[in-house]
N, C-alpha and C positions, 0 to 999 in steps of 0.2 A: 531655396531651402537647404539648411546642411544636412552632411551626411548620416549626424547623428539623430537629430530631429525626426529628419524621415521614417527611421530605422525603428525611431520609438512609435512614430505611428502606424508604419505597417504591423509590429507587435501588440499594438492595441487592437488594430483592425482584426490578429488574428484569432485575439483571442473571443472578442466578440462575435469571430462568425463561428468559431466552434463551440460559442455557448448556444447561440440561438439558433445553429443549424445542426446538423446532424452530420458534420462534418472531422474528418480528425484534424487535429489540431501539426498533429506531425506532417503531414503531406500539405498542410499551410505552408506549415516552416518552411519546407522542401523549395516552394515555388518563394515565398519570402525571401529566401539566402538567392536563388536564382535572381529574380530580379535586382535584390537590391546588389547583390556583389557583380552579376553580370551585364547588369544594364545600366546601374548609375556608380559603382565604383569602378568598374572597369578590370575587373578580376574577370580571369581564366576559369572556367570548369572545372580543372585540373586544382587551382588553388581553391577553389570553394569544395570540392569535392577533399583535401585534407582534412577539411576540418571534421568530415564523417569521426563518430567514436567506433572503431573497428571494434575495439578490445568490451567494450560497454556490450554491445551488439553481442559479443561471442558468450558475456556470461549472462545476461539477461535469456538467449535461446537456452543457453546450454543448463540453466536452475529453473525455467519454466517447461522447458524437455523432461527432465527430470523427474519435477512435480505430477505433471503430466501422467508419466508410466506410473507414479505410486497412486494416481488416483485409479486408473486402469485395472493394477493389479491388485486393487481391493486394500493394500494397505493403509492407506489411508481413513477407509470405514473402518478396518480394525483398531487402531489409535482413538476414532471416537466411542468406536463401542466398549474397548477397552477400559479410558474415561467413565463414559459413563454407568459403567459397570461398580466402579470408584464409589459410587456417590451410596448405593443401599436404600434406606430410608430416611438420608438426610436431606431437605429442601433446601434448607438452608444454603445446603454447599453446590448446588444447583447452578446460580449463577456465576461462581467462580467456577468451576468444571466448563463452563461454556467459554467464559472470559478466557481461561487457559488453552482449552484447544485452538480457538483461534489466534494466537498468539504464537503456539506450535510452528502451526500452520503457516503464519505468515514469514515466522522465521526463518524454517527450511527452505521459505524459495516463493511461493505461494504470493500472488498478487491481493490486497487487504478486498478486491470485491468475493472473487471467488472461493476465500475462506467464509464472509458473510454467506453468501450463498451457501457454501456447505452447511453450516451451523446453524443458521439462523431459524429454517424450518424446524429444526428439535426443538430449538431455545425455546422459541414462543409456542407452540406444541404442543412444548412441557410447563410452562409458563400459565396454559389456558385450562391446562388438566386441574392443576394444583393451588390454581388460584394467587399467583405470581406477577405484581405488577408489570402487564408487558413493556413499558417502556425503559423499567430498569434490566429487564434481562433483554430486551435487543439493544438497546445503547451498551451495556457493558460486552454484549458480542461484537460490535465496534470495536468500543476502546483498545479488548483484548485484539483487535485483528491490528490495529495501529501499534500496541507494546511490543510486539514481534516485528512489526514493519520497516526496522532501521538495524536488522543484524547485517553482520559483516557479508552475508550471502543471502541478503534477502534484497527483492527487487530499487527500495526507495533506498535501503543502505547504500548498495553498489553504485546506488545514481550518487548520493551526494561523495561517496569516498571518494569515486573515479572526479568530478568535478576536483575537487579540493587536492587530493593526489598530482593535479596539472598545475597546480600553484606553488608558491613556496610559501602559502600559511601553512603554520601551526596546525596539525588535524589529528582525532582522537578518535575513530570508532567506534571503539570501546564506551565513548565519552556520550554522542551522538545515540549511541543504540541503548544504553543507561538513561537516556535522558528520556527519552518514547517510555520507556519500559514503567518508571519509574511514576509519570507525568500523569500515565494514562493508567498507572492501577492506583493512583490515589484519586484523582478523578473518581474512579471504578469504586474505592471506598466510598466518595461520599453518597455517589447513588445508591449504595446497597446501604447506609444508614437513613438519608431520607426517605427514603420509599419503599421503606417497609421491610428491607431483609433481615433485619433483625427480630423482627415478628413471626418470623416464616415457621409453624410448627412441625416435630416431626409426624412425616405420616408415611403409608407405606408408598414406595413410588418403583420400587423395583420390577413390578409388572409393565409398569409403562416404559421404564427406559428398555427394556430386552424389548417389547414390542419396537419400538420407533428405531433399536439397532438392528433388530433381525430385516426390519422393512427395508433399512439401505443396505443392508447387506445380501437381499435377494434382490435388486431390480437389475435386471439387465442390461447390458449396455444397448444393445440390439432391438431393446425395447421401448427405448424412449429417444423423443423429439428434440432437436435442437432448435434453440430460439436466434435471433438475430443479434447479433453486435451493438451491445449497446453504451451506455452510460456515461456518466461524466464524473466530478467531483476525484474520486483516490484514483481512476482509472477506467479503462474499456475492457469489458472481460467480452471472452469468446464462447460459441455457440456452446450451452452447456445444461443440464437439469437439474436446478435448487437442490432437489434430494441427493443428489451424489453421483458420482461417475465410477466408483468401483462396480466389479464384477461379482459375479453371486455368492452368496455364502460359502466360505472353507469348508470344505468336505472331508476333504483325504490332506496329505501330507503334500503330495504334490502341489496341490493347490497353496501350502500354505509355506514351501518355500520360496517362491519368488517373493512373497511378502516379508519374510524374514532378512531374504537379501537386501532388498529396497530399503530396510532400515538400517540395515549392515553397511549399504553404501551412504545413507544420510550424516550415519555418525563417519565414517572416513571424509566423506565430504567437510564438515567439522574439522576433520582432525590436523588431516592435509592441508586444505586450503588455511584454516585458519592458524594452526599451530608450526607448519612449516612454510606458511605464507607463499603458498603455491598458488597461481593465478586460479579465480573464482570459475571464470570461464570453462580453460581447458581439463579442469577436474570435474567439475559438474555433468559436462557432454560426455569426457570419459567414461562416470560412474553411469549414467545414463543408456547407451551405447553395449556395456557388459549388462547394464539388467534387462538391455532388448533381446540378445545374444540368449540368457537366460530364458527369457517365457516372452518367445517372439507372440505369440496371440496375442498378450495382453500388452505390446507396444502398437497394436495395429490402433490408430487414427491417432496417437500422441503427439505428429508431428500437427496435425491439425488445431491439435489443441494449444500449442505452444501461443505467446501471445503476440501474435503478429500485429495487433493493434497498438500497444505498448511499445515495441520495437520500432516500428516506425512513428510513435509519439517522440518516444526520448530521440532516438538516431535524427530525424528530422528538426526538433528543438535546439540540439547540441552543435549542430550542423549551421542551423541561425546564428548562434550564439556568437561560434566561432566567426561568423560573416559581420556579430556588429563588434567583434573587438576589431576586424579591419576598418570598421568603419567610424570607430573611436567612440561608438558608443557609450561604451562603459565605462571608459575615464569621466565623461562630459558627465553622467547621470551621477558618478562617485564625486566629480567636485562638484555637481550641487550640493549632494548630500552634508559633504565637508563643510561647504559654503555654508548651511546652517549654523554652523558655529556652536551646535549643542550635541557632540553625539550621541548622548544616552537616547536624544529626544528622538536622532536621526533611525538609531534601533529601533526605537518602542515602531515608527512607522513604518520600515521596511517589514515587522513583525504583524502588525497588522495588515499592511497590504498584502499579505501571504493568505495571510486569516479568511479576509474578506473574498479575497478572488477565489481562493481554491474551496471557499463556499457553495460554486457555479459551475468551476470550471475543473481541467486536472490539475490535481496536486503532483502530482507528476512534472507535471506542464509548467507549473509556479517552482517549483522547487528549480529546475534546469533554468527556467530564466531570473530569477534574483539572486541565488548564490553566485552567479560572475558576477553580475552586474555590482555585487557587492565585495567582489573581492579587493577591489584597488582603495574602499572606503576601508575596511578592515586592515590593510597592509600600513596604514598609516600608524598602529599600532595603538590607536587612542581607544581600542574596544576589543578585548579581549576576542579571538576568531573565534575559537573554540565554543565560546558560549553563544556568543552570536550564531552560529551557524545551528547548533544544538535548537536554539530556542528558534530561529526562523524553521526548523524542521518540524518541531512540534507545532506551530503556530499555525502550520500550514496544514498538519494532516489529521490533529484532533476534530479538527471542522467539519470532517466529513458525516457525520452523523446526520447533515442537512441532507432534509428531504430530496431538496435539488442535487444531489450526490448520489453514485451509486450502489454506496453503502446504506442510506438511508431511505433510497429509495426500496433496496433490497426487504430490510426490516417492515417496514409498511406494507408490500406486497404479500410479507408472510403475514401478516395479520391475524391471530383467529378467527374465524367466522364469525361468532356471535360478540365479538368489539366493534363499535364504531368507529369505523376507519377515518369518517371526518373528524373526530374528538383527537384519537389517535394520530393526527397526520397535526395537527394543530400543537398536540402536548409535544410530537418532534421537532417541531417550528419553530416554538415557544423556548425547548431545549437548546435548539442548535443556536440560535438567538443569544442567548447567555451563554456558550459556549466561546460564540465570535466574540464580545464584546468582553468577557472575563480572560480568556486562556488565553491569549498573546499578553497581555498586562501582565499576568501571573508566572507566563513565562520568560517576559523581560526580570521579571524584578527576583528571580531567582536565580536566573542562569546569566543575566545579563550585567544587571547594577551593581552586585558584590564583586565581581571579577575574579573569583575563584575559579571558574573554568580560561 
């Protein structure tokens, strides 16, 4: 058997055992690159061990460290409560106020589950108080966690920049985090004209949002349970409580300057990394680091919460990767591709197999392994990078709204009480179903077929 063949099947093999086990998908990798570079290509430790992404590694802790301390130090319940403070007596504006914090959210750094997790308990909440279809306010608390999920310092950005960055495509950013944004708040329009937001009347709602802010802004951290590691589809998030991780309500002024700092550092994070194109990493940990310095309390257990499961998904994936461009994988898999002889058609399916997998599996996990695999088809110049790459990013992470994901699963488990969760689990099923089979279509023939990106 060649070398490349193999390599395709141990990658299938792996992703099958961390869909149907409880397994991560990164420490597959791990032992995948081991065997296949140490025991049938005959590579050194030393040379598979290059391929680790050091630099990936360093801004993935150092923007989840980050995050981390701003949920600690309550700012982050102050940004929603602030939010929802926004809204008054407008329903209406309801489910974009939710769509938008998580979007926030995922932009500063924030992994697209444990923005769901923050959010998703108010959305549907408030959803059940006021008589708000809940599947239009927890899918649009999705979509919004995916329109943030491709900034230039947000976790799935960094993954595909730093990818693409190693190549000599064409690559836009700007272009990629525009496309998420834009993809998934028009999505976001048509569920709030189908299903009712335009119906939505005013009434008074400003009792319940101070209630449901004041409640995450008084729970303790020291008071609540950590659950287990779990989830698949956008990602694995770490031990945490649906309701939120900030500290108790601001009191005094003390209390309410570390919060002020932590936004103070978000936007220099912005400003630095982004505007003086200072590495993501070594600013993030920096900015991090002076706000522990600041209200050492509220960084105690942040390093716990950084996402170690993620970290070793992508470190371990990229690690592969780099094991089957020795093993000629990716050329072999690009001239079939070629070999088609049609590539619009060769896109629409690379677009779809994104779609379909990262249905099940991580989109994390899909996104590291088809962007190489795809680069050498793309370098032949017959398909624009830029939109190819855009459109297999959205193809891949709108999906996650599937029940089998753990964005979708998140939604379901907020449930209100008096919804039937089997109707409910069905109407997500039904959604993410026409989500898979429409949104890579829509997102080839926009971003893909015109060749304007």
């Amino acid at each position: 058997m060649s070398a490349p063949l193999l390599s395709i099947l141990i990658l299938v093999a792996m992703f099958i055992l961390a869909t149907v086990l409880p397994l991560n998908m990164g420490a597959l990798a791990f032992v995948g690159a081991f065997l296949l570079g140490f025991v049938f290509l005959g590579m050194s430790t030393e040379e598979i061990l290059a391929n680790f992404p050091g630099a990936l590694f360093l801004t993935i802790v150092g923007v989840t460290y980050l995050f981390a301390i701003a949920q600690n130090n309550g700012t982050i319940d102050l940004l929603v409560r602030g939010a929802v403070k926004l809204v008054g007596n407008r329903v209406a504006l309801i489910p974009w106020i939710m769509f938008a914090i998580t979007a926030v959210i995922t932009a500063v750094g924030a992994l697209s589950p444990a923005a769901v997790a923050i959010v998703a308990p108010i959305a549907l909440g408030f959803a059940a108080k006021n008589k708000i279809n809940p599947l239009m306010m927890g899918m649009m608390v999705i979509h919004g966690a995916q329109a943030g999920g491709f900034s230039p310092i947000a976790v799935y950005g960094v993954t595909v920049n730093g990818i693409i960055a190693k190549t000599d495509l064409e690559s836009s950013p700007f272009a990629v985090f525009m496309a998420s944004l834009l993809f998934n708040t028009f999505i976001a329009l048509i569920l709030f004209f189908v299903l009712g937001g335009t119906k939505l009347r005013r009434t008074t709602t400003g009792a319940f949002v101070e209630q449901v802010a004041e409640a995450r802004m008084n729970l303790s951290v020291a008071g609540r349970a950590d659950v287990p590691f779990k989830g698949t589809g956008s990602d694995i998030y770490g031990p945490r409580d649906p309701a939120g991780d900030g500290l108790s309500a601001t009191k005094t002024r003390s209390d309410l300057f570390p919060q002020l700092a932590t936004i103070a550092g978000l936007i220099a994070l912005a400003v630095i990394a982004l505007g003086f194109k200072v590495d993501v990493g070594f600013v993030s940990i920096t900015i991090a680091v002076i706000l522990a310095l600041v209200s050492p309390q509220a960084q105690k257990g942040a390093v716990n919460k950084i996402s170690w499961t993620t970290v070793l998904l992508i470190c371990g994936m990229l690690t592969f990767v780099g094991v089957l461009q020795e093993a000629g994988t990716v050329e072999y898999v690009s001239d079939g591709v070629v070999g088609l002889g049609m590539p619009m058609l060769a896109a629409l399916l690379i677009c779809y197999i994104g779609a379909v997998v990262s249905a099940f599996a991580s989109s994390t996990a899909i996104l590291a392994a088809l962007i190489p695999l795809a680069v050498p088809f793309l370098a032949s110049g017959e398909i624009g990078a830029v939109g190819l790459i855009c459109a297999l990013a959205v193809s891949s992470t709108i999906v996650d709204v599937s029940p089998f994901s753990t964005n979708g699963a998140l939604v379901l488990a907020n449930a209100p009480e008096n919804l039937d969760k089997d109707r409910f689990y069905k109407q997500i099923l039904s959604y993410s179903g026409i989500i898979v089979v429409a949104g890579p279509l829509v997102a080839w023939l926009v971003m893909v077929v015109p060749g304007w990106l």
